[in-house]
C-alpha positions as CSV (number, residue, x, y, z in Angstrom):
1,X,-16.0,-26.3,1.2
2,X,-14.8,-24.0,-1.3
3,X,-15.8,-19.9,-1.4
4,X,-16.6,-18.5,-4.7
5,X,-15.8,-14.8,-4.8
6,X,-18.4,-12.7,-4.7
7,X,-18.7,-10.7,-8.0
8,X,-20.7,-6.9,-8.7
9,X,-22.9,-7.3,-10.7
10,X,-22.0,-6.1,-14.3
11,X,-18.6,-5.7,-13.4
12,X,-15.7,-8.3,-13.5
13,X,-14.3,-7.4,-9.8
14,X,-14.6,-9.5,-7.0
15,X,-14.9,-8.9,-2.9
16,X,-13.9,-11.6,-0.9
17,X,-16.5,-12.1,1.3
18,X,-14.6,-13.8,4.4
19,X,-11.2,-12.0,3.4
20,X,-9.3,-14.4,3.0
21,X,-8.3,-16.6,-0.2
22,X,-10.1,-17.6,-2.8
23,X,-9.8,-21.4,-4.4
24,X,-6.5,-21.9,-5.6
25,X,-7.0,-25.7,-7.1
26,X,-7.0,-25.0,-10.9
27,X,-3.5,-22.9,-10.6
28,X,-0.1,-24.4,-11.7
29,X,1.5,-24.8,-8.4
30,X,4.5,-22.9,-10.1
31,X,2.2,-19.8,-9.9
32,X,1.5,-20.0,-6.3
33,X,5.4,-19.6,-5.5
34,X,6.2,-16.4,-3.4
35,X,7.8,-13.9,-5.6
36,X,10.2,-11.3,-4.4
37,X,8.5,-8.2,-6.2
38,X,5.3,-8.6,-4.8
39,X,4.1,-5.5,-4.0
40,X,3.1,-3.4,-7.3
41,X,1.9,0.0,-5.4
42,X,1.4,1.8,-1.5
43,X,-1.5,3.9,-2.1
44,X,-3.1,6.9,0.4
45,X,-6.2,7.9,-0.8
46,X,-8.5,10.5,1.4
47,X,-12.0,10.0,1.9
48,X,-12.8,11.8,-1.7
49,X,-10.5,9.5,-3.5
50,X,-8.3,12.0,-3.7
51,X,-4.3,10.6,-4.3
52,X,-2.5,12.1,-0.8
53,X,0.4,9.5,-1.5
54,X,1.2,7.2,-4.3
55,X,4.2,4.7,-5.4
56,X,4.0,2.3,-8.1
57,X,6.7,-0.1,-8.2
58,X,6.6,-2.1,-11.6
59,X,5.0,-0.7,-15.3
60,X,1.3,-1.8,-14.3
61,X,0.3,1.2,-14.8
62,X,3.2,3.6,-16.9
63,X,1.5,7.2,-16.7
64,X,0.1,9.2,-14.4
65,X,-3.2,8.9,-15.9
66,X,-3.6,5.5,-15.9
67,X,-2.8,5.5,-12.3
68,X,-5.3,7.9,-11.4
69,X,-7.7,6.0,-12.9
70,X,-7.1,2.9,-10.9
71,X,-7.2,4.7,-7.7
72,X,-10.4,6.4,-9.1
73,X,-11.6,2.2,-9.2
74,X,-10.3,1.2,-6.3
75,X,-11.7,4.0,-4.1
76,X,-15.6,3.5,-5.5
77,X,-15.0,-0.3,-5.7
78,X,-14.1,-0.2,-1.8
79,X,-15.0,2.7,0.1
80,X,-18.3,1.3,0.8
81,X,-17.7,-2.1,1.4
82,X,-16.6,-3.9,5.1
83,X,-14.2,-6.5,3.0
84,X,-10.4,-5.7,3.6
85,X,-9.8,-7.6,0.6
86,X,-10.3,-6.8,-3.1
87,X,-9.7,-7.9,-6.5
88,X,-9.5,-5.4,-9.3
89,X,-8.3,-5.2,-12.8
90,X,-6.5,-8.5,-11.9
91,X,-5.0,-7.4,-9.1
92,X,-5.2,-8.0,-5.5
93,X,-5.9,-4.9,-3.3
94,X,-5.4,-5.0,0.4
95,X,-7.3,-2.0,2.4
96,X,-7.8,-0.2,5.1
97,X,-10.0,3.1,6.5
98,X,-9.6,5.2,9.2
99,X,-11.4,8.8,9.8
100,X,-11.0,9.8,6.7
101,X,-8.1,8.3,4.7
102,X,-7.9,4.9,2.6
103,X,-4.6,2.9,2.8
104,X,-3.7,0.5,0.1
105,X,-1.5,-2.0,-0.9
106,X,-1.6,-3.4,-4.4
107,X,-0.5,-6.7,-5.1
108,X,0.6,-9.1,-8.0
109,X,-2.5,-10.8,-10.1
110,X,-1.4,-14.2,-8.3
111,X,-1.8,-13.4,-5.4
112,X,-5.6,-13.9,-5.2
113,X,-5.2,-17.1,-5.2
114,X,-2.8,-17.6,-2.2
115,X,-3.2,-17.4,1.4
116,X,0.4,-17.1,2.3
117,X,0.6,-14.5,-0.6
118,X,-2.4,-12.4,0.7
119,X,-0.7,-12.5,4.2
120,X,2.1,-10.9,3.2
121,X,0.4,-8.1,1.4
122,X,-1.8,-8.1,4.7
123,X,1.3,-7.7,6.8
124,X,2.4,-5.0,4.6
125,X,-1.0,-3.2,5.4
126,X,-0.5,-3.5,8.9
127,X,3.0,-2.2,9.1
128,X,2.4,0.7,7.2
129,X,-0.9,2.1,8.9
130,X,1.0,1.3,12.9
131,X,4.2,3.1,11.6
132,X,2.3,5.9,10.3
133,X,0.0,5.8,13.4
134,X,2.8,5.7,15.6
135,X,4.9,8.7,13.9
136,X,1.4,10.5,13.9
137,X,1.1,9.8,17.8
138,X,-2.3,7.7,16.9
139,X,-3.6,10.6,15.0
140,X,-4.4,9.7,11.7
141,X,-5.6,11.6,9.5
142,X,-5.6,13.8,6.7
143,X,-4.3,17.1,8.4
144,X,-1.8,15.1,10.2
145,X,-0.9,13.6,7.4
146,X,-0.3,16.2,5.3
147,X,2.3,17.9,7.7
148,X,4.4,14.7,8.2
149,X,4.5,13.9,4.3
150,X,8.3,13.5,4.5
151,X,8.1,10.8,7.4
152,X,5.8,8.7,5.5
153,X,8.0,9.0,2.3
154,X,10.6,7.5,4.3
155,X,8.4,4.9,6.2
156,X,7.3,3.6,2.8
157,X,11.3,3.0,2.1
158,X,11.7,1.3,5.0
159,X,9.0,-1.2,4.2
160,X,9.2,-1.5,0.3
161,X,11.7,-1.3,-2.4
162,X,11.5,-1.6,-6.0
163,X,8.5,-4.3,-4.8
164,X,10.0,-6.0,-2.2
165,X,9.3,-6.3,1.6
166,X,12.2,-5.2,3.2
167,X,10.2,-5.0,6.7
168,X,7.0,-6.1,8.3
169,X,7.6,-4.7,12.1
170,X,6.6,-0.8,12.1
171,X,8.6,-1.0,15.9
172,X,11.7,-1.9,13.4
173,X,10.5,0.8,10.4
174,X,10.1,3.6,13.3
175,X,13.4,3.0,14.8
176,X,15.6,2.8,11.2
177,X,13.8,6.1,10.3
178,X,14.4,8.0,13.3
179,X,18.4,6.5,13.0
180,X,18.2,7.9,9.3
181,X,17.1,11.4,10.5
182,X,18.4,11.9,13.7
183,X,21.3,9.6,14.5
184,X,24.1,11.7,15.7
185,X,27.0,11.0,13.1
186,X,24.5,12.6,9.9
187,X,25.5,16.1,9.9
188,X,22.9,19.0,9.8
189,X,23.2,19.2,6.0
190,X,23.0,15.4,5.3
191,X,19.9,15.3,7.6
192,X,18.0,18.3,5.1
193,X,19.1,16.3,1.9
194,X,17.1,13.4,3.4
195,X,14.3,15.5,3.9
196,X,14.7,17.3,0.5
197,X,14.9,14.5,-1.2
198,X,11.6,12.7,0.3
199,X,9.6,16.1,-0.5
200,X,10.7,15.8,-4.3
201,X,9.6,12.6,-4.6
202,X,6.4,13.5,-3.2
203,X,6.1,16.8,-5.4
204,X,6.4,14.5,-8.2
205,X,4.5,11.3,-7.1
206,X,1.5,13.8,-7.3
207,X,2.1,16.7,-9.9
208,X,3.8,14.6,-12.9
């Protein structure tokens, strides 16, 4: 039996009602093949839809403005609904709440129509919000957050580059970012580049 996708009415986005996949029979099987770069953006959002932490990966969305406005869609589109599973604007959105901050994963227009795919993003999800959790010490939320900026800057490059998974097991991100900050042969000064550098490209990710 095949799920249709729920749609709002007047609107062209869907929620999955049983997140998982929706039918995938009228696709060219060539679509459905795993691509490398399939993550398109990591997105924390709190619980006014404000943009804590943002990284686009591809030209979906060029300026800073047009990102805004996605996360502006995403956040009313989902903040109200159970689903963990979205599709906006073409894209699949992964998502997840807790107290009062939004996590997101954004996905190729493909995906959609893929379990395997949607997995993947899902894993993705999962392994950001435990690695964050677990440099937080299970405290998340926004204060917390806020004050360990850096660390999630660097969780993020441990799980994602340029689009592609690099790492699914937040046991595996936590350990490569605590080796990258405090493994014994960085010197003092290579150790505040690291952290200089993450806190540039979050002054930018949100003020450019």
């Amino acid at each position: 039996m095949v799920t249709e996708p729920v749609r709002e009415a007047g609107s062209g986005d869907e929620i999955c009602p049983r997140r998982h996949s929706c039918c995938c029979c009228n696709m060219d099987p060539a679509a459905l093949e795993p691509s490398l770069y399939t993550v398109k953006a990591l997105i924390i959002l709190d619980n006014d839809g404000e943009r804590l932490f943002a990284k686009y990966y591809d030209g979906t969305y060029p300026s800073t403005k047009e990102q805004k406005s996605f996360e502006k869609n995403i956040f009313s589109k989902t903040h109200k609904n159970d689903s963990e599973i979205a599709f906006l604007e073409g894209l699949t959105v992964i998502y997840k709440n807790c107290v009062d901050l939004y996590f997101y994963i954004v996905g190729s227009p493909h995906e959609n129509e893929c379990v395997c795919l949607q997995l993947m993003l899902m894993s993705v999800l999962n392994c950001l919000f435990e690695s964050v959790s677990q440099m937080l010490r299970k405290n998340v939320e926004k204060k917390s957050l806020m004050d360990n900026m850096d660390g999630v800057l660097l969780i993020t490059d441990e799980i994602v580059d340029g689009g592609v998974i690099l790492e699914s097991d937040p046991h595996q991100v936590i350990q490569k970012v605590n080796f990258r900050v405090d493994d014994t042969p960085l010197t003092e000064q290579s150790m505040a580049q690291v952290l200089q550098s993450a806190k540039e490209q979050i002054k930018w990710s949100l003020l450019k």
